[in-house]
C-alpha positions as CSV (number, residue, x, y, z in Angstrom):
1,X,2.1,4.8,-10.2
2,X,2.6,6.2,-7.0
3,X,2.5,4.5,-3.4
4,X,1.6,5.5,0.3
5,X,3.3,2.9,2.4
6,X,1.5,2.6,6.1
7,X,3.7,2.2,9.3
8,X,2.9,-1.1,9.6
9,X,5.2,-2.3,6.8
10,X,8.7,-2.4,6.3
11,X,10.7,1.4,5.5
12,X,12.8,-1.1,3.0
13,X,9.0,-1.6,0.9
14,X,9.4,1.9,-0.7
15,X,13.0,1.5,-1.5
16,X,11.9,-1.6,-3.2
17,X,9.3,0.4,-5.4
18,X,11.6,3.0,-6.2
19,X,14.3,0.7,-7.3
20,X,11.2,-1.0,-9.7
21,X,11.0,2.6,-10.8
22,X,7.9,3.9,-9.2
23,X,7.7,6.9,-6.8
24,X,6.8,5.5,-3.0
25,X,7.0,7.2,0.6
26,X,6.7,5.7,4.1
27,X,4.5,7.2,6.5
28,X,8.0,8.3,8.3
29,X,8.4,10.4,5.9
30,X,5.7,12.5,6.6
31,X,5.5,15.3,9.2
32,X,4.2,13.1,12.1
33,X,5.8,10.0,11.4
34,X,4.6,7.0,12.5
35,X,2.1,8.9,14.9
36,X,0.6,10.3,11.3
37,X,-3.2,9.6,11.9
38,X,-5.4,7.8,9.6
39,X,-7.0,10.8,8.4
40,X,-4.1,12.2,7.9
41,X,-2.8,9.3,5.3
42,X,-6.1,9.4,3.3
43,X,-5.7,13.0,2.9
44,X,-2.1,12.8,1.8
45,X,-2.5,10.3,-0.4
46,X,-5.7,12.1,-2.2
47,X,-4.0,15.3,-2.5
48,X,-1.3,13.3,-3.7
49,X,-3.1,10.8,-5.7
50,X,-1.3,8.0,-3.8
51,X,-2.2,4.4,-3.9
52,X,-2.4,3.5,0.1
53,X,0.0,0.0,0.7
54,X,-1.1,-1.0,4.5
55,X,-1.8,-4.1,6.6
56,X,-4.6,-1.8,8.8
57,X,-8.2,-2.9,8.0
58,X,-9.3,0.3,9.3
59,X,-8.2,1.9,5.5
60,X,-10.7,-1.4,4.3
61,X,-13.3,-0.2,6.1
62,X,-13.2,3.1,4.8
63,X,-12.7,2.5,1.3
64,X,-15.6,0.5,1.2
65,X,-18.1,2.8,3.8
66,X,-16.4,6.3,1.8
67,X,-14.7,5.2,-1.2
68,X,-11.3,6.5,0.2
69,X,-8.4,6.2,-0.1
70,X,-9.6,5.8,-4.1
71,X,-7.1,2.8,-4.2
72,X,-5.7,0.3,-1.5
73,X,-3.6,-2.6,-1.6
74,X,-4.4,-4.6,1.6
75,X,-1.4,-6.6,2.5
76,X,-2.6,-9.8,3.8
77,X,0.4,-11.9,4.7
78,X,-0.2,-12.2,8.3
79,X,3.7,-11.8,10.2
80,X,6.2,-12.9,8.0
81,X,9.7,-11.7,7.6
82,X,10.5,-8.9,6.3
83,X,12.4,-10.4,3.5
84,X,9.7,-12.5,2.1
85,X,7.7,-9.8,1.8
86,X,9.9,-7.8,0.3
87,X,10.7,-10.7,-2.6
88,X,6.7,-10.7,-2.9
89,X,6.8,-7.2,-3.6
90,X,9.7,-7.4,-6.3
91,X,8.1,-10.8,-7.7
92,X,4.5,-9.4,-8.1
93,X,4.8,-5.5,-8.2
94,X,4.5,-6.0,-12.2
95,X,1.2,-7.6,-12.1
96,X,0.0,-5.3,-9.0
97,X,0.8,-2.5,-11.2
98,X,-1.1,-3.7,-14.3
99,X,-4.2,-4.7,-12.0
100,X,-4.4,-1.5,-10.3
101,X,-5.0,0.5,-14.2
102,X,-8.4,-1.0,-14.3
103,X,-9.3,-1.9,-10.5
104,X,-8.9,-0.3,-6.8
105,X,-9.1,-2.8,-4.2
106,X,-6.1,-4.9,-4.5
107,X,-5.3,-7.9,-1.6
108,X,-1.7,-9.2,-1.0
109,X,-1.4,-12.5,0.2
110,X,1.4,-15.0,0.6
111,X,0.1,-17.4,-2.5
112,X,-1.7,-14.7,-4.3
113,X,-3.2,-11.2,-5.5
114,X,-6.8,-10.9,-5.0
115,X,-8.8,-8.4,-6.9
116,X,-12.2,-7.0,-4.7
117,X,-14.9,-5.5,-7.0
């Protein structure tokens, strides 16, 4: 699996997923960094078939108006340090993984992962 992470979250997040073994980017590694516009994330991430990680309900909104991004984890943790979200990442990524072969709305929350049909 591959993951888009959004500005938002921690740089440290995709270093995470690539120590788990699966391919992540930041959106400061793209051209415009963290000024990388919205559209500009969905499109990367369907040219790249990139599963978009982001805290931004605006991505929400336009998966469920336009079906894209085609999947989305919505972290929901509120502001927690960067640490814990990091260990919720390594503790969960396993199941997040599994969930997302048969499902594409995914919620991250401090207690729990939420499926969204």
């Amino acid at each position: 699996m591959k993951f888009l992470i959004d500005a938002q979250l921690p740089y440290l997040l995709a270093d995470v997923l690539i120590q788990k073994g699966f391919f992540a980017t930041h959106t400061e590694n793209l051209p415009n960094k963290q000024s990388t516009t919205n559209k500009d994330i969905l499109d990367f991430a369907a040219s790249n078939s990139l599963i978009i990680i982001t805290k931004d309900l605006d991505f929400l909104d336009s998966f469920i108006l336009n079906n894209n991004p085609k999947k989305l984890l919505l972290v929901t943790t509120g502001n927690i340090k960067n640490r814990k979200l990091l260990d919720l990442f390594r503790l969960n990524i396993k199941t997040i993984t599994e969930l997302f072969e048969h499902n594409n709305l995914l919620e991250l929350n401090n207690d729990q992962i939420i499926v969204h049909y």
